[in-house]
C-alpha positions in Angstrom: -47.4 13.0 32.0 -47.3 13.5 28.4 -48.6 10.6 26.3 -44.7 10.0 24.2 -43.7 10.4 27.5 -45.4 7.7 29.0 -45.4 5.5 26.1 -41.2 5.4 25.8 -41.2 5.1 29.6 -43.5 1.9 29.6 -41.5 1.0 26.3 -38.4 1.0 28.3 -39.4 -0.5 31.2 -40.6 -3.6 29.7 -36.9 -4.4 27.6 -35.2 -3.4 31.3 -37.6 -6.6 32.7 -37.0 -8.8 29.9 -33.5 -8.7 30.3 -34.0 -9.7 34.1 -36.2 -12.3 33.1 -34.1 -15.1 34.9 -34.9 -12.6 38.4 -38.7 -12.6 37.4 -39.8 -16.2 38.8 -37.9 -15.9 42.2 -39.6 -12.6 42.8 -43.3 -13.6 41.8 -42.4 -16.8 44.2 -42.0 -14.7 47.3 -45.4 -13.2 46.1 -47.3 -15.8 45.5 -46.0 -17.5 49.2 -46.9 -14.2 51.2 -50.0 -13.2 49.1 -51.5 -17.1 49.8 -50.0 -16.4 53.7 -51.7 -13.6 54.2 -54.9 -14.1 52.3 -55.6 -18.2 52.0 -54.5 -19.9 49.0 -58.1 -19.4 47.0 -57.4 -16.9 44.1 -61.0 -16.2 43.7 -61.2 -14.9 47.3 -58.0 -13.7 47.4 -57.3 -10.8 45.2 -53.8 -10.4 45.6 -52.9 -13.9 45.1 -55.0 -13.7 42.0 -52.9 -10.9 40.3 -49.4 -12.6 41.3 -50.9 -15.3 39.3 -51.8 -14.0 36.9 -48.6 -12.5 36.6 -47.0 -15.7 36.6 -48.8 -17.4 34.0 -47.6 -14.1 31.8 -44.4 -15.1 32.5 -44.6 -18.3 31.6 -44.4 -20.4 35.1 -45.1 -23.8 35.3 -48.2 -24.9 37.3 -46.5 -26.7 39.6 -43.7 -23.6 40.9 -46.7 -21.7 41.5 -48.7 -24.7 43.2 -45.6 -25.4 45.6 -45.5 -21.3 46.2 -49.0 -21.4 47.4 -48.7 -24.3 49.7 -45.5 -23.0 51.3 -47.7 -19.8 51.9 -50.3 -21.8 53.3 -47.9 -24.2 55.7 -48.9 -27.2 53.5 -45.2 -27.2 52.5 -42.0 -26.1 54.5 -40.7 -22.9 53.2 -38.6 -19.6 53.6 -40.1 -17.3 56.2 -40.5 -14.1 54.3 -41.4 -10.4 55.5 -42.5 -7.5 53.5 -40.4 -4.1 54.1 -40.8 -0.6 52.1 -37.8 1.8 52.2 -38.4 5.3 51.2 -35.8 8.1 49.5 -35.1 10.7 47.0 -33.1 10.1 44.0 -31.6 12.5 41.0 -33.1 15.8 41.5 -35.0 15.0 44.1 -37.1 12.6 42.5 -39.3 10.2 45.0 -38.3 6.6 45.1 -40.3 3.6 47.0 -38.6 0.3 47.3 -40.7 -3.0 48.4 -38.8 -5.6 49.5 -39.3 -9.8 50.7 -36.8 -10.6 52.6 -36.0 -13.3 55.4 -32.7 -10.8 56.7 -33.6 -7.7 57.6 -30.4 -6.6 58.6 -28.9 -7.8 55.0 -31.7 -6.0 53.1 -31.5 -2.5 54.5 -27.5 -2.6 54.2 -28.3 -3.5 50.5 -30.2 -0.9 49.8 -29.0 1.7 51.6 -25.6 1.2 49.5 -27.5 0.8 46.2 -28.4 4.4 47.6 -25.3 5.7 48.3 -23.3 5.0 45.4 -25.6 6.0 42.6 -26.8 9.7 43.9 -29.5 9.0 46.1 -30.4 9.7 49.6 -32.3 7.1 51.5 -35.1 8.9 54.0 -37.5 8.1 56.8 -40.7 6.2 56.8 -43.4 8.4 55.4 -40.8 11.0 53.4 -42.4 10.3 49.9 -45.3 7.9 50.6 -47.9 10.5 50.5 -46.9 11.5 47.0 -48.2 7.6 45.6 -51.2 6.0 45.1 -52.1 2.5 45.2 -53.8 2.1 41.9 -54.6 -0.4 38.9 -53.8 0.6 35.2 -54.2 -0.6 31.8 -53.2 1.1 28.9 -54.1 0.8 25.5 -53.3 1.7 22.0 -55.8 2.4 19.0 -59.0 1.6 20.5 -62.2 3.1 19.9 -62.3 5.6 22.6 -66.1 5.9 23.2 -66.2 1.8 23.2 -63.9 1.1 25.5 -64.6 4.0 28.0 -68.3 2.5 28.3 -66.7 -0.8 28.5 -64.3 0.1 31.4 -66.7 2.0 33.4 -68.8 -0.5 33.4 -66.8 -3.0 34.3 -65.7 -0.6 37.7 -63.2 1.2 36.5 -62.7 4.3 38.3 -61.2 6.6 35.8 -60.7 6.8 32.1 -57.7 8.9 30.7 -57.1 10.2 27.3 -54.3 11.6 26.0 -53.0 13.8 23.0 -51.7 10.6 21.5 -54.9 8.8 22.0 -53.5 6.6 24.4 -56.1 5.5 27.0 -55.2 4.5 30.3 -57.9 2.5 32.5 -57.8 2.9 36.6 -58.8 0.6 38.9 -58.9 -0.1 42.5 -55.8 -2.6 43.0 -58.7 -5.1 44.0 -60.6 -4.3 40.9 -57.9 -4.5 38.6 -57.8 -8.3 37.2 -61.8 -8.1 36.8 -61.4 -5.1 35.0 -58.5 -6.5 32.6 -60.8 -9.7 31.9 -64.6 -8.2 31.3 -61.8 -5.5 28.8 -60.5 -8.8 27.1 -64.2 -10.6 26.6 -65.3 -7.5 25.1 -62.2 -7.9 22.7 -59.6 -5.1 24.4 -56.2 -6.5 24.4 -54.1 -4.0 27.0 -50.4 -3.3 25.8 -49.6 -2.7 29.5 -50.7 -2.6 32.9 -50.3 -3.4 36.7 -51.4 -3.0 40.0 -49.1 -0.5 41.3 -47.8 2.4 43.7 -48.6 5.9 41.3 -47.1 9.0 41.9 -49.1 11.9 41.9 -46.8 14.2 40.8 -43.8 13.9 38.7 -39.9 14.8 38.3 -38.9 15.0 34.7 -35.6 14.2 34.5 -33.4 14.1 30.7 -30.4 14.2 29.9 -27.4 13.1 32.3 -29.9 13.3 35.1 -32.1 10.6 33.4 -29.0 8.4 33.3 -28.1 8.6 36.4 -31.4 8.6 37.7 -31.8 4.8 35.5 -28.6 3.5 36.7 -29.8 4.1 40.7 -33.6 2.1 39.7 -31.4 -0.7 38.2 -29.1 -0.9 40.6 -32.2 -1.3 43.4 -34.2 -3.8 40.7 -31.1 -5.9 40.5 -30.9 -6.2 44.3 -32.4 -10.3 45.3 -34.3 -8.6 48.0 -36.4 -6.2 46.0 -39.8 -6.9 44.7 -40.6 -3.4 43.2 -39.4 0.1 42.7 -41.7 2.8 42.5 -40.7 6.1 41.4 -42.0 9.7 40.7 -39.2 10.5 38.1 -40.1 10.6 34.3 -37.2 10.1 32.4 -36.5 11.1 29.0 -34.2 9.8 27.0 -32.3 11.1 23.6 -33.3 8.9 20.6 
């Protein structure tokens, strides 16, 4: 993807999450409950726990939301239940879509997202139908950094790649279990990411512009804004008129 491309498209992103921020707690909740159910409720020996966190001190959480999450994860507190589903589909122009989900109704959450679907242009699939086009990868992207610097940084910290593009943006991957190490030894050697995630990368794109890229935006908000849905993953680039 080109570098403008990317760059409006994390740009973009980011002002479509601050204006769900009121959603943002709720969902890093459900995280935080399954990632300490699954993995024990120590961040340092539980990397997933340690990035929804992490991610929840970004956002400004108070210590003691997460500390009840974690203990309703780890049965010291009653709590909600939750299980982790992944629905699959195509959206404008055939562009890939993966949707996680926490939910406690099955039944509920597959009607919801099958509608979201439905009535914005898309076509909900099978298990597997665009999975093999993602990865499960860290990133962090930067802006006017010394290049040479912070590629020795990051490879030394265990990044596995280092990308460069015609705008000099440099993005950093990780392996998802890498990827808060990586951020930190980045940040002690005094690179401040403007982005970055742990997430589900497609390995090859749709560009979409135009109408298409409308239509294709309206669909991924319409699945974001669903309660159930923790993250939407998606092979389209769009591109937008300025």
């Amino acid at each position: 993807m080109a570098g403008h491309s990317k760059w409006a498209n994390i740009q973009h992103k980011k002002a479509r999450v601050d204006a769900k921020r009121g959603k943002i707690f709720t969902r890093l909740i459900k995280e935080i409950t399954v990632a300490a159910r699954l993995g024990g409720g120590d961040p340092t020996s539980n990397p997933r726990l340690r990035l929804a966190m992490d991610k929840a001190w970004d956002a400004n959480m108070p210590k003691d939301n997460v500390q009840r999450a974690i203990d309703k994860g780890t049965g010291n507190l009653e709590g909600v239940d939750y299980i982790e589903l992944r629905y699959e589909g195509y959206g404008i122009g055939g562009a890939a879509l993966m949707v996680d989900c926490m939910t406690d109704n099955k039944t509920r959450t597959v009607a919801d997202v099958r509608h979201a679907f439905n009535k914005y242009g898309g076509n909900l699939g099978t298990d597997g139908c665009v999975a093999f086009n993602f990865a499960h990868q860290g990133y962090l992207v930067y802006a006017d950094a010394d290049e040479d610097a912070l590629m020795e940084a990051a490879l030394e910290a265990g990044a596995e790649d280092v990308i460069v593009d015609e705008d000099g943006i440099i993005e950093v991957v990780t392996a998802p279990a890498d990827w808060a190490q990586v951020k930190a030894a980045l940040e002690a050697a005094g690179f401040e990411s403007q982005d970055g995630d742990v997430t589900m990368r497609a390995q090859n794109e749709t560009v979409l512009s135009g109408e298409e890229a409308v239509k294709m935006q309206k669909l991924i908000d319409a699945l974001e804004d669903l309660d159930d849905v923790q993250n939407v993953y998606t092979s389209a680039v769009l591109q937008f008129e300025a």
